[in-house]
TIRO-2110 file (N, C-alpha, C; in Angstrom, 1 decimal):
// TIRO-2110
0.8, -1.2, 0.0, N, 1, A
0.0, 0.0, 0.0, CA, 1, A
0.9, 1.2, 0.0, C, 1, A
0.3, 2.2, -0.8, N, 2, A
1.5, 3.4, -0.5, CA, 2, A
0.5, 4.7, 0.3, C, 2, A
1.7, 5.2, 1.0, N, 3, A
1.6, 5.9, 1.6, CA, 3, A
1.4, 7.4, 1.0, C, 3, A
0.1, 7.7, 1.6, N, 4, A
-0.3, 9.1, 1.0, CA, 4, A
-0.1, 10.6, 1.7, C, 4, A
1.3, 11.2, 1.1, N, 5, A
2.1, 12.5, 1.9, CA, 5, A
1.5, 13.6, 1.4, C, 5, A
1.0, 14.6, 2.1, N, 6, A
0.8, 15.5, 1.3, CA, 6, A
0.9, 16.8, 2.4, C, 6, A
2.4, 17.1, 2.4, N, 7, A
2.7, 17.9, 3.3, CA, 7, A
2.3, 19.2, 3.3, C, 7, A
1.8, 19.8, 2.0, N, 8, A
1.1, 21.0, 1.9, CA, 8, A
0.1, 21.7, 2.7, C, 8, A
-0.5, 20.1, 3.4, N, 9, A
-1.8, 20.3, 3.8, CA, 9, A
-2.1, 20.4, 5.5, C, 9, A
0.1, 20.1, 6.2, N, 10, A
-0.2, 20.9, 7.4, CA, 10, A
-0.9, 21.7, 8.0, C, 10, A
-0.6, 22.7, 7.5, N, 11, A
-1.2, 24.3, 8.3, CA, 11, A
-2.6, 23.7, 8.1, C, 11, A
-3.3, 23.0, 7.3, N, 12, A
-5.0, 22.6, 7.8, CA, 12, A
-4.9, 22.0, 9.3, C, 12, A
-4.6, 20.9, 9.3, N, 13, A
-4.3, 20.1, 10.6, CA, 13, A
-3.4, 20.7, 12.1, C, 13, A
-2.0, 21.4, 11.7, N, 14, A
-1.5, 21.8, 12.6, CA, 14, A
-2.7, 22.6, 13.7, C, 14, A
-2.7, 22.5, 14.6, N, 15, A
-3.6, 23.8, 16.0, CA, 15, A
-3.1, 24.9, 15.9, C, 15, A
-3.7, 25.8, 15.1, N, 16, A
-3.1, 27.6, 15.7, CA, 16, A
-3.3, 27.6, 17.1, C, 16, A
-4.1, 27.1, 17.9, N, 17, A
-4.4, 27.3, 19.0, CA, 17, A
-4.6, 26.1, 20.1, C, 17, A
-4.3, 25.9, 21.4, N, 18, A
-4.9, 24.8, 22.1, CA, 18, A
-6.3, 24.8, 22.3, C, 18, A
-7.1, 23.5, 21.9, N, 19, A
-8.5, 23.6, 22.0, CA, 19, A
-8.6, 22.3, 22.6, C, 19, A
-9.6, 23.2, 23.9, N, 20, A
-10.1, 22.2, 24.6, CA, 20, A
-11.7, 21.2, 24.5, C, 20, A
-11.1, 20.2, 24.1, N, 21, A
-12.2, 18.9, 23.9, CA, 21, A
-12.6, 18.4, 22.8, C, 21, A
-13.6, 17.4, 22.4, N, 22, A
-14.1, 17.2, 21.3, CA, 22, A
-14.4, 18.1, 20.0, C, 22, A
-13.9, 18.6, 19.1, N, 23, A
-14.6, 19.1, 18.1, CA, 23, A
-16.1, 18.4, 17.9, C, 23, A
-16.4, 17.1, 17.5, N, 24, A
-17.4, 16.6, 18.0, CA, 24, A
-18.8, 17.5, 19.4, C, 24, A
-18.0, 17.2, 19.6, N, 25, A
-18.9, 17.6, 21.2, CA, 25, A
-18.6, 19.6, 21.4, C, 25, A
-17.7, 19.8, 21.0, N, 26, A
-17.9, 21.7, 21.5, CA, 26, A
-18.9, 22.2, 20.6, C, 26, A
-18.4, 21.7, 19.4, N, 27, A
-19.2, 22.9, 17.9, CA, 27, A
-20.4, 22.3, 18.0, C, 27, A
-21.5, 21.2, 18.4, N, 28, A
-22.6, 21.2, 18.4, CA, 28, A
-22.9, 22.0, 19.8, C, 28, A
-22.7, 21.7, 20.5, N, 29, A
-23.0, 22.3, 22.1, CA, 29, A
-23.2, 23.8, 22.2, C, 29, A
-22.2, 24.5, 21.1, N, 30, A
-22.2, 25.8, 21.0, CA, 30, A
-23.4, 26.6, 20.3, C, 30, A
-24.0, 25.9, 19.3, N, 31, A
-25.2, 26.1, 18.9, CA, 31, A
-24.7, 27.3, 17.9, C, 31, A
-23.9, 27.5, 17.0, N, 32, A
-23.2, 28.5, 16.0, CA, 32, A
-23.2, 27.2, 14.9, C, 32, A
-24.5, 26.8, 14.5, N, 33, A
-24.5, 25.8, 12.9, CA, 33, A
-23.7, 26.1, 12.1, C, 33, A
-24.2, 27.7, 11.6, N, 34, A
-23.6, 28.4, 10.3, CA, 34, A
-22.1, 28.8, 10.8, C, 34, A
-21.7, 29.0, 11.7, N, 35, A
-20.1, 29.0, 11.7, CA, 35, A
-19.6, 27.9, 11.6, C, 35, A
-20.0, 26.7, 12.2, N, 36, A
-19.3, 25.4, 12.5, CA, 36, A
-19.7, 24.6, 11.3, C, 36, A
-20.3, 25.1, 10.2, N, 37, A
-21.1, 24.2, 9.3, CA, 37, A
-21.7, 22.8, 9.4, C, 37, A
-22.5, 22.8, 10.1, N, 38, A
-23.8, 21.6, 10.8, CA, 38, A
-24.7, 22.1, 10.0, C, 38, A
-24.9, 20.8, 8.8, N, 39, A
-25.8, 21.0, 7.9, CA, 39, A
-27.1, 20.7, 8.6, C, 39, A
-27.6, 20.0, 9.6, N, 40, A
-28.3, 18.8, 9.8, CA, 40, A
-27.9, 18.5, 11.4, C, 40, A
-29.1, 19.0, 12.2, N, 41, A
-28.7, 17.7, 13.6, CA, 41, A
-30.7, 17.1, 13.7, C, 41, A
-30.0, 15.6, 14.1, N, 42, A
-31.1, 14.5, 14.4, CA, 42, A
-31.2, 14.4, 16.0, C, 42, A
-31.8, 13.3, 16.2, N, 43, A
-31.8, 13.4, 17.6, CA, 43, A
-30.6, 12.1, 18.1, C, 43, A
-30.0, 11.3, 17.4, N, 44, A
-28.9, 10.9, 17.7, CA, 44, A
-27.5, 11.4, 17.3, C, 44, A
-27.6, 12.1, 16.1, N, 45, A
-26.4, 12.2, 15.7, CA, 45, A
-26.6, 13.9, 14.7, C, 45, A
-25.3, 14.8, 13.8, N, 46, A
-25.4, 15.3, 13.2, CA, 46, A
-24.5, 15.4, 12.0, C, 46, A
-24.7, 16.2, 11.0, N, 47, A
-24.1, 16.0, 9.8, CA, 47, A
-23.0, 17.5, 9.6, C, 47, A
-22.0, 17.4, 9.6, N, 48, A
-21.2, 19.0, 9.6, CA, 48, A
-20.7, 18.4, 7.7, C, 48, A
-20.1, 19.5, 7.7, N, 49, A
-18.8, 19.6, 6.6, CA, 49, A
-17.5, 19.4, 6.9, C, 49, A
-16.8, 19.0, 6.0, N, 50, A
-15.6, 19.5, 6.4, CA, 50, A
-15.2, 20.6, 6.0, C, 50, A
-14.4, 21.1, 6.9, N, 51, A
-13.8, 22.5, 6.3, CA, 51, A
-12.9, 22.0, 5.3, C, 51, A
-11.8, 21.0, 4.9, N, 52, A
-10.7, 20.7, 3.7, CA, 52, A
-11.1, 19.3, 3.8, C, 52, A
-12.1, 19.3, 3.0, N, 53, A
-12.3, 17.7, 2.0, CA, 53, A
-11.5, 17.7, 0.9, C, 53, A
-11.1, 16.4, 1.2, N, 54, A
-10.1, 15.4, 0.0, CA, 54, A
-11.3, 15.7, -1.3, C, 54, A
-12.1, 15.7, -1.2, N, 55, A
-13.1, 15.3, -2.5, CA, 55, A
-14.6, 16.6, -2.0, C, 55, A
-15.0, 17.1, -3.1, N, 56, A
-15.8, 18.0, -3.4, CA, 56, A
-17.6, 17.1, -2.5, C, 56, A
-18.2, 17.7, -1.9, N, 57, A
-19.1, 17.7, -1.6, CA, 57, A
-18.5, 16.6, 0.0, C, 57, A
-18.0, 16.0, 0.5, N, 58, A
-17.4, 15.3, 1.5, CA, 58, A
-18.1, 16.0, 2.8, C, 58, A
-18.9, 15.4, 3.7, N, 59, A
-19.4, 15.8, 5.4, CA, 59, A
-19.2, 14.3, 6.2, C, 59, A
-19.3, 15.1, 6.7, N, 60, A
-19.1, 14.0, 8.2, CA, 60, A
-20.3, 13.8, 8.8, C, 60, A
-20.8, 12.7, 9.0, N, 61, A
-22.1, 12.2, 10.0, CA, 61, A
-21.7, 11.7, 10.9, C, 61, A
-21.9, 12.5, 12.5, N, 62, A
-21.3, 12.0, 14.1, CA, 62, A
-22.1, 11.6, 14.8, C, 62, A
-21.8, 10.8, 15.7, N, 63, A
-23.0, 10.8, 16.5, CA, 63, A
-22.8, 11.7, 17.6, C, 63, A
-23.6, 12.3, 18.6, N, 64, A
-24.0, 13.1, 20.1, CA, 64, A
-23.0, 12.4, 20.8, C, 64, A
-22.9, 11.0, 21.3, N, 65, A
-22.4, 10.5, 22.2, CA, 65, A
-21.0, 9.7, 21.6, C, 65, A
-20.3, 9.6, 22.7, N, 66, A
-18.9, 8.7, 22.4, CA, 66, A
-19.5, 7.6, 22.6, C, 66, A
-18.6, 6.4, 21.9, N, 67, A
-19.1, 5.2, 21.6, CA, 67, A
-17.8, 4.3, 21.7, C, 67, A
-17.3, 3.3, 22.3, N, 68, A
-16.4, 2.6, 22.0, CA, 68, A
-16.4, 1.7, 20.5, C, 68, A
-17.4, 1.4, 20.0, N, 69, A
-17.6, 0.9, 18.9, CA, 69, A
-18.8, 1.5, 18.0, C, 69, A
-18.9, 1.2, 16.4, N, 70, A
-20.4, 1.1, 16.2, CA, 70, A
-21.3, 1.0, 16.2, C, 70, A
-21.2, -0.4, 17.0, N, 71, A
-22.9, -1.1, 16.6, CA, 71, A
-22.9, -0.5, 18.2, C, 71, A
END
């Protein structure tokens, strides 16, 4: 398998800042959708964007709660 480098894309990933807790868990909690881009919350889970998707139209569906697994 090869390995996919793409050092350009630090400063996305690096922290300008220390932030405390879940991304998950703060940016819903904060209730700022249109800043945090939360297309979508259900009653289990919600749907954000990513800010730098690999691929054009890409979101994330989370659930509310931490989970050790899946199912």
């Amino acid at each position: 398998m090869e390995i996919l480098w793409a050092p350009w894309r630090m400063a996305y990933i690096a922290p300008k800042t220390e932030q405390k807790g879940c991304i998950f868990c703060t940016q819903p909690a904060a209730h700022r959708d249109e800043e945090y881009h939360i297309l979508y919350r259900g009653e289990r889970c919600f749907i954000m964007l990513n800010l730098y998707p690999y691929n054009n139209g890409h979101f994330m569906i989370a659930p509310y709660n931490h989970t050790e697994t899946i199912e």
